[in-house]
C-alpha positions in Angstrom: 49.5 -100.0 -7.5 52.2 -97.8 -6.5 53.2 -93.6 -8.0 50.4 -90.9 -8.3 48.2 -93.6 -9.6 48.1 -94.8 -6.1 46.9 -91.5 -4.7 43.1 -90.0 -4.5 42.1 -88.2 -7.4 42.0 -85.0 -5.8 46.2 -85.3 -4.5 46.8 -86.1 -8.5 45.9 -82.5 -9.8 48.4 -80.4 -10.2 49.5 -77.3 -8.0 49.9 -75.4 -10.9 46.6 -75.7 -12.4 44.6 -74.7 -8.9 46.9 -71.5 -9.1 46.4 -70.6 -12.8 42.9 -71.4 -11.8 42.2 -68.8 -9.2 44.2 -66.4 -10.7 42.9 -66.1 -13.7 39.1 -64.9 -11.8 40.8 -62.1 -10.4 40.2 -58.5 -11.9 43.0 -56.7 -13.7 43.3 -54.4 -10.8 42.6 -55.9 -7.1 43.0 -53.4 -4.6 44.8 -55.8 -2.4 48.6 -57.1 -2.0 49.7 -60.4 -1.6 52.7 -61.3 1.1 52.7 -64.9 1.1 50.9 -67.6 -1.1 50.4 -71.3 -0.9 49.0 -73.6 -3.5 49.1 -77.2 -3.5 47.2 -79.6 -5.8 43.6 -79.5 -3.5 44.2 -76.8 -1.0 45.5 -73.0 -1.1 46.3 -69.9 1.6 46.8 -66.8 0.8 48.1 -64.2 3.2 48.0 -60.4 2.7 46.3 -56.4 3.1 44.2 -54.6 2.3 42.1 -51.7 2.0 38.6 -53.1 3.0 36.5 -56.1 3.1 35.0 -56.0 -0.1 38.7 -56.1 -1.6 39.4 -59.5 0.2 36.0 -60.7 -1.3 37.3 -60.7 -4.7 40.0 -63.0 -3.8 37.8 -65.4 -1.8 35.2 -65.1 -4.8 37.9 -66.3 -7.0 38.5 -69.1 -5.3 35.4 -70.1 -5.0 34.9 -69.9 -8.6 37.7 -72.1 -9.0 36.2 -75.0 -7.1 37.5 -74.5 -3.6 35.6 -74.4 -0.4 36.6 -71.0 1.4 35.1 -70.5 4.8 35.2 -66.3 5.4 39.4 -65.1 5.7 40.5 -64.2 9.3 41.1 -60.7 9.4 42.2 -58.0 11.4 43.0 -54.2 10.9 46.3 -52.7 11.6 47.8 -49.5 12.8 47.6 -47.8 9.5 44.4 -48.8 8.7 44.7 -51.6 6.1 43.4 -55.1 6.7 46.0 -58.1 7.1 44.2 -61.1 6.0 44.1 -64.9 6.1 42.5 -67.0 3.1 42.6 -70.7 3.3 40.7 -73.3 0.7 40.5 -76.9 -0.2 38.9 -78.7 -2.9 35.7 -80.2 -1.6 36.2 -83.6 -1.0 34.9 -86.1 -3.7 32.6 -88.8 -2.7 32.7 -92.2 -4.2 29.8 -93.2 -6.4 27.4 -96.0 -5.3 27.6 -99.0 -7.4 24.5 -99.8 -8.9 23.7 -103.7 -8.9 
C-alpha cells in the first residue's frame, strides 16, 4: 500500500479542515492578535498577545472544541503590559479497536 492510504488516519486529514475548524469557535471579536500560526493535518500553534488570560482562553477553548488536546499556552507579559503567548495542540491520538473473536 503506498500514497496517503498508507499513512495513519489522523496524518490523512487535511490542514485545512483543522484550521476552518478552530476558527470557526472563535467569537466575532477576540481581544487578541495573532503573529504567527501553524496548522497541519493533527497538530496546530498559534503564537500571539494579548490583553489578559481570559482572552488567550478563548483561543485554547476553541481548540479544544475542535478536537485538539491543548495543554495551558506558555505565556509571559511584556513591557507594555500585553501578554505574548504560546498555543500548541494535537489531535489525540486514536487507538486501534480490539478485535472481537
Amino acid at each position: 500500500v503506498s500514497g496517503a492510504s498508507a499513512l495513519p488516519p489522523e496524518a490523512q486529514e487535511s490542514a485545512l479542515r483543522v484550521m476552518r475548524d478552530v476558527l470557526a469557535k472563535l467569537p466575532a471579536n477576540p481581544k487578541l492578535s495573532i503573529e504567527r500560526i501553524t496548522f497541519n493535518p493533527a497538530s496546530l500553534q498559534l503564537e500571539g498577545k494579548a490583553g489578559a488570560h481570559e482572552d488567550v482562553d478563548v483561543l485554547v477553548n476553541a481548540a479544544r472544541a475542535a478536537g485538539m488536546d491543548v495543554p495551558l499556552p506558555q505565556m509571559r507579559k511584556d513591557a507594555g503590559g500585553r501578554w505574548s503567548f504560546l498555543i500548541q495542540g494535537s489531535k489525540p491520538a486514536r487507538t486501534p479497536v480490539a478485535e472481537m473473536k
